[in-house]
C-alpha positions as a printed Julia matrix, in Angstrom:
366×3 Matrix{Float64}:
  -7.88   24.24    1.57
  -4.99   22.03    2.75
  -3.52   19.63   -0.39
  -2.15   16.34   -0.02
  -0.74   14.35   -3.35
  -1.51   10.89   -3.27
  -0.15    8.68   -6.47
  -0.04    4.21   -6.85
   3.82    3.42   -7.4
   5.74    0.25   -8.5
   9.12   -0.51   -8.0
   9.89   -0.03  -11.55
   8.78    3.42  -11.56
   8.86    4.65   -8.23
  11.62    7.33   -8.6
   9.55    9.27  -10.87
   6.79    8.65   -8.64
   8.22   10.18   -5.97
   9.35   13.27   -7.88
   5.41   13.27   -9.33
   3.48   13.7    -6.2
   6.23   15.8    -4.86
   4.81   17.84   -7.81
   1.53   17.28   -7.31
   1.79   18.55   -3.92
   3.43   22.06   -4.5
   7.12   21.63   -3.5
   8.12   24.44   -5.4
   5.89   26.7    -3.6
   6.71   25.34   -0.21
  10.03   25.36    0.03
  12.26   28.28   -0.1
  14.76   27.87   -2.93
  17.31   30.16   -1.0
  17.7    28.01    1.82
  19.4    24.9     2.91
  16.82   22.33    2.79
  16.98   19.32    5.25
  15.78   16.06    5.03
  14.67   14.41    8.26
  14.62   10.94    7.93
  12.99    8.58   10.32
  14.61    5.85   12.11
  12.38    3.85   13.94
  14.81    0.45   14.71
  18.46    0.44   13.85
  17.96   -2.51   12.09
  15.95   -3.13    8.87
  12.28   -4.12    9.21
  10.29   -3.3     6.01
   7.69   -0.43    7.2
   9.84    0.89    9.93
  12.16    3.1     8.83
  12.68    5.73    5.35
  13.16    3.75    2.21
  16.6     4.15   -0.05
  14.05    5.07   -2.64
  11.6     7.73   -0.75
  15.12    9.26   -0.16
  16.1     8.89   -3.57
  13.52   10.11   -4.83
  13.06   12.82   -2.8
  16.61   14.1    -3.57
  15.99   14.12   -7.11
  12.54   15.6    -6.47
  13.91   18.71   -4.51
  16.59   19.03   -7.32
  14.18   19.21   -9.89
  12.46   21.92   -8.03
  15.84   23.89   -8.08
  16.36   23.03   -4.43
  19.92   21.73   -4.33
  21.37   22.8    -0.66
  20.46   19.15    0.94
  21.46   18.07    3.8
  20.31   14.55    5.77
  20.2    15.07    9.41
  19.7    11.65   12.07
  18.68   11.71   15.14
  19.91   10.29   18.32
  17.91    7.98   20.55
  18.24    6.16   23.18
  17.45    3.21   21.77
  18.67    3.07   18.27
  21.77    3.3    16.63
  22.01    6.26   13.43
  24.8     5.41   12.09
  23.77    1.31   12.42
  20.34    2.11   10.67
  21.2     4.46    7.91
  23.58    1.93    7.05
  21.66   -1.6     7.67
  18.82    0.5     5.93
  20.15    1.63    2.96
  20.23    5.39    3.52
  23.71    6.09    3.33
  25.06    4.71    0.33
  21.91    7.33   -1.3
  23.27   10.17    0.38
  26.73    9.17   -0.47
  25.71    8.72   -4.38
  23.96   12.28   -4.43
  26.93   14.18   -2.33
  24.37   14.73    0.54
  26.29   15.44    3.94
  24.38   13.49    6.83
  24.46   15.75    9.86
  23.6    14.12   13.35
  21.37   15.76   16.12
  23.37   14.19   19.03
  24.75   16.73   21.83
  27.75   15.27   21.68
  28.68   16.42   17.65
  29.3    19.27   16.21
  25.9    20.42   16.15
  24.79   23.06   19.11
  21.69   23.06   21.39
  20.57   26.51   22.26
  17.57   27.28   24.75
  14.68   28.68   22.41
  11.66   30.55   23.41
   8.73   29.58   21.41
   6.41   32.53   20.43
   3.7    29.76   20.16
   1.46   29.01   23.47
   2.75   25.69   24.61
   0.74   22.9    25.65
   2.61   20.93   27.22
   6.66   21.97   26.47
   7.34   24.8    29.41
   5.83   22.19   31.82
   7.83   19.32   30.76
  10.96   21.01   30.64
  11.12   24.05   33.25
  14.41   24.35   32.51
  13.73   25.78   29.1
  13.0    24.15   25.48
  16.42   22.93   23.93
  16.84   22.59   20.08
  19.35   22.15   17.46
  20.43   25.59   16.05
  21.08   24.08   13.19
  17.45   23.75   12.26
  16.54   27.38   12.56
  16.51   29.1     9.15
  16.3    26.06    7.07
  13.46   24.16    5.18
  12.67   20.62    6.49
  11.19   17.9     4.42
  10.28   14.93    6.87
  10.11   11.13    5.13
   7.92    9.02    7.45
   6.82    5.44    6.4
   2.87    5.47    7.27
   2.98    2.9    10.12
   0.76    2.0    13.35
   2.4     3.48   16.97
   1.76    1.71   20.41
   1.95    5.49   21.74
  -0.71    7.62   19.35
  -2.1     4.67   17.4
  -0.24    6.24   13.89
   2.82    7.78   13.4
   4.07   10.28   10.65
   4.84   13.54    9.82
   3.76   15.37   13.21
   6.09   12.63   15.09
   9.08   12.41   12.69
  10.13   16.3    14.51
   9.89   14.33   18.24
  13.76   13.43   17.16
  14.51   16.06   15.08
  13.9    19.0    17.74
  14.06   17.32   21.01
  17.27   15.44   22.26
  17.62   11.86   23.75
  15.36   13.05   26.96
  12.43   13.01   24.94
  11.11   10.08   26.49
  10.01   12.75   29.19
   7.62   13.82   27.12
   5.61   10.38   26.32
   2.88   10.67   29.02
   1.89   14.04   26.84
   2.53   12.24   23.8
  -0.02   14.38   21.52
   0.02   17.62   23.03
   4.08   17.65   22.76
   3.67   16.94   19.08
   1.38   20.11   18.61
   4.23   22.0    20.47
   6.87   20.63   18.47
   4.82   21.67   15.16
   3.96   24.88   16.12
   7.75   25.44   16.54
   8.79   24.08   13.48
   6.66   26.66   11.79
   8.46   29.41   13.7
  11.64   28.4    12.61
  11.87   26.41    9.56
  11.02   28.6     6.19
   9.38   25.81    4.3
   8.31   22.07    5.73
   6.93   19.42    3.46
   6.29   15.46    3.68
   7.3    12.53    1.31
   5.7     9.76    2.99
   6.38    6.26    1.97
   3.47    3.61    2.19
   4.92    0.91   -0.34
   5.03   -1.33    2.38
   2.8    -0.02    5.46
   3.44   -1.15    9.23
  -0.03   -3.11   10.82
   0.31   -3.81   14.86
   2.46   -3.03   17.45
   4.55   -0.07   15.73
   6.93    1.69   15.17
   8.44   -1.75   14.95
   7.35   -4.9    16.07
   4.49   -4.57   12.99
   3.15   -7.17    9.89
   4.72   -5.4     7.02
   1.71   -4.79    4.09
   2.49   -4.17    0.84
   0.34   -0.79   -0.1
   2.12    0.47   -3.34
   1.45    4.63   -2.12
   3.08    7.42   -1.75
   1.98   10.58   -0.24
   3.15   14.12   -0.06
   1.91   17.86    1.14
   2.92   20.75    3.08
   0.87   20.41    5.42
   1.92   17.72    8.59
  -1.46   17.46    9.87
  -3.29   16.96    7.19
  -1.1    13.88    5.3
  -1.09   11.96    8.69
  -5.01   12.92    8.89
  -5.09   11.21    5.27
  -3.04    8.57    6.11
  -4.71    7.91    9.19
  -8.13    7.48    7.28
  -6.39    5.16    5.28
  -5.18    3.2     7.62
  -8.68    2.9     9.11
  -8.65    5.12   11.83
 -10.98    8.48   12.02
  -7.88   11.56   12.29
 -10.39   14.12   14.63
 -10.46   11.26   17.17
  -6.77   11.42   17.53
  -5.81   13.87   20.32
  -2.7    15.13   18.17
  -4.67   15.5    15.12
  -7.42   17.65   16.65
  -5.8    19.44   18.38
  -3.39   21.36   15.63
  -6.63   21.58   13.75
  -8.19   23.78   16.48
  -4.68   25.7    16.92
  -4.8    26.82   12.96
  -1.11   24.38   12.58
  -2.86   22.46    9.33
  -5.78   20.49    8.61
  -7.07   17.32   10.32
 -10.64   17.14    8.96
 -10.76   14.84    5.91
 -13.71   16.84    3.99
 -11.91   19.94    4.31
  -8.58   18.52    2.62
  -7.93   18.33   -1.43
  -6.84   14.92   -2.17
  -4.8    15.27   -5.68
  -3.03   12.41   -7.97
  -4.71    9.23   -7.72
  -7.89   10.25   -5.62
  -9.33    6.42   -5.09
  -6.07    5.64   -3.74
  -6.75    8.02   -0.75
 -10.27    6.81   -0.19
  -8.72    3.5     0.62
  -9.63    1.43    4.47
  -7.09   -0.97    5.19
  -8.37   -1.92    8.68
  -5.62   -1.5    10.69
  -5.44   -2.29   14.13
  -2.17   -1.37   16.49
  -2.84   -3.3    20.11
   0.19   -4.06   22.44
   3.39   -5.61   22.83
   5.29   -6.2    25.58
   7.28   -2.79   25.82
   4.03   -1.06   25.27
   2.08   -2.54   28.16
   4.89   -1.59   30.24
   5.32    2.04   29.26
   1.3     2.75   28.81
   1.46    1.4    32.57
   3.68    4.13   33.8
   3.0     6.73   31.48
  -1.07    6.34   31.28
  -2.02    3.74   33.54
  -2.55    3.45   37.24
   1.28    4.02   38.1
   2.13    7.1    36.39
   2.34    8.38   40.12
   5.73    7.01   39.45
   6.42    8.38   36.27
   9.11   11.12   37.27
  11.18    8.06   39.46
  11.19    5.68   36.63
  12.06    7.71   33.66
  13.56   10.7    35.36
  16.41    9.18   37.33
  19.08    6.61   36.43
  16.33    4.09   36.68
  15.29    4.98   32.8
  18.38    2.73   31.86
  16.96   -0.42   33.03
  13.71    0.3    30.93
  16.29    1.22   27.98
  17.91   -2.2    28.3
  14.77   -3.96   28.63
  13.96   -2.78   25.57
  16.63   -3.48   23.59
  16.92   -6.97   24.32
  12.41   -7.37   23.66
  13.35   -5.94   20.36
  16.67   -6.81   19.12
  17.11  -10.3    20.93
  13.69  -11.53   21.41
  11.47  -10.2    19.7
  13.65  -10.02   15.98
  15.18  -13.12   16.2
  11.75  -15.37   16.85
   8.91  -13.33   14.63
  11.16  -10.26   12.95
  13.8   -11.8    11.3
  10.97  -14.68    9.33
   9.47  -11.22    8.35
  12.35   -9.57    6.74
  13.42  -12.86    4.98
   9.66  -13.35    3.51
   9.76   -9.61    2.11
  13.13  -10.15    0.94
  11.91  -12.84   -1.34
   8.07  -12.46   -1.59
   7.24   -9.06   -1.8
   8.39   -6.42   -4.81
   9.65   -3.71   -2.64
  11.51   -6.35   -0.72
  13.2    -7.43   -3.79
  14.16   -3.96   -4.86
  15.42   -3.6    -1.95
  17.84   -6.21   -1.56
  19.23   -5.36   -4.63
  18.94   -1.78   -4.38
  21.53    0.26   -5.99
  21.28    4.31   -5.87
  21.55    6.14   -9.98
  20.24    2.48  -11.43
  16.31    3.08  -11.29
  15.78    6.73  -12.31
  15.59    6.59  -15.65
């Protein structure tokens, strides 16, 4: 039976938190102690929005966590995307100065540094990846022969209604024509898992739900505070756990069900251990994801009654105007008239958004 760790955290102890349901979850067993161990972070917006993006402290925490396990080759790895900056968000978010403080290289994904793309041939059935890209599946070589630990924030998605640790490979493994793949959203995930499991020794989750994303994710959301963190080796069975949590049934999610009936984890809830603080994971929070404006325009294209048009608007040069349209919805429009009145009101309101302004890696693990 799959195991997911579930434990309540406060900002005063949320360090030790982190290494707890790390703990509680197995790392030790997951991971293997002879390898280097990445940690994936996720990126969601370049700039900071409470909900969207890894935490300084689920990094944190999770460094300490994997040293304390006796895993102590770490290395951060960012992806590239087409519409966020790395090196702008793992600054404006915090991440850096962590990885800095611990002597944790950060590594980036992009084709265009030092680390190598190399055509790999999946011994996995694909769903969806052969199709997608006849060309041949393309992934970092760097990846291969190393553990990954992926550190999603539990958060609504305007593509598959929830995002965590299934999605948090989309950037990891696939470079910044993944977009390609959004019209076979939740079979491409199942791919991607099925690959990580050929080629990573050991994968485990730290996911972060001290503040949890409600609406149009993975970033125009309402940032709740949650106080939970979550953690298992198994990527379909935290986001199936998550998922309930969030209110939404996991076996009714394409993604989910699917790498249940493939034998890639667990995605029924009565068939999955919850350890830690077991109430916590019985939790409904009623979330709802609905639309914004970059949504209704891709689920157009990509679902709706033009995706006979699909290959000519995100296949060509024409995919630029779509990536400039939606940088200037999010950072112009849509941050400076709702976002930016969010941040500010978690900055002073809410606990984690007072840790986090004065946030300091070495000063909270005590």
């Amino acid at each position: 039976m799959s195991k997911v760790a579930v434990v309540r955290t406060k900002p005063q102890t949320v360090l030790q938190d982190v290494k707890r349901v790390m703990q509680l979850a197995g790392v030790s067993e997951a991971l293997d102690s002879e390898a280097t161990t990445i940690l994936k972070n996720n990126l969601s917006w370049h700039l900071m929005y409470p909900s969207a993006n890894t935490t300084p402290w689920q990094l944190e925490g999770a460094i300490l966590g994997l040293r304390q396990a006796g895993l102590t080759d770490l290395v951060c790895v960012e992806n590239e995307t087409v519409v966020t900056s790395a090196k702008v968000g793992e600054a404006l978010n915090k991440q850096r100065p962590v990885c800095e403080h611990y002597g944790v290289p950060i590594k980036y994904n992009f084709k265009t540094s030092d680390m190598k793309w190399r055509r790999y041939e999946p011994a996995a059935k694909m769903n969806v990846l052969n199709d997608i890209y006849p060309d041949g599946i393309y992934i970092p070589d760097f990846f291969e022969g190393k553990n990954v630990v992926h550190l999603p924030t539990i958060k609504c998605h305007i593509y598959t209604n929830f995002t965590g640790s299934m999605k948090n490979a989309f950037g990891g493994l696939l470079d910044n024509k993944r977009h390609y793949c959004h019209s076979r959203i939740h079979e491409t995930l199942v791919d991607l898992l099925a690959i990580q499991k050929e080629i990573h020794p050991g994968i485990f989750t730290v996911t972060d739900g001290t503040t949890a994303g409600n609406g149009a994710g993975p970033r125009t959301m309402i940032p709740v505070a949650k106080d939970v963190l979550l953690a298992s080796a198994d990527c379909v069975a935290i986001d199936a756990v998550c998922a309930k949590m969030m209110g939404f049934e996991p076996m009714e999610h394409e993604f989910i069900r699917l790498a249940h009936e493939q034998g890639l984890g667990t995605g029924r809830i009565d068939e999955i251990e919850i350890v830690g603080d077991v109430d916590v994971g019985k939790e409904n929070w009623g979330f709802e994801t609905g639309d914004n404006a970059a949504s209704c325009v891709g689920k157009l294209f990509w679902f709706g009654p033009m995706r006979w048009l699909e290959k000519l608007m995100f296949h060509t040069p024409i995919v630029y105007i779509f990536i400039l349209a939606s940088a200037i919805f999010h950072d112009k429009i849509w941050y400076p008239s709702r976002g930016k009145e969010a941040v500010n009101t978690w900055l002073k309101e809410s606990q984690w958004g007072r840790l986090f302004a004065d946030y300091r890696p070495g000063e909270n693990n005590s």
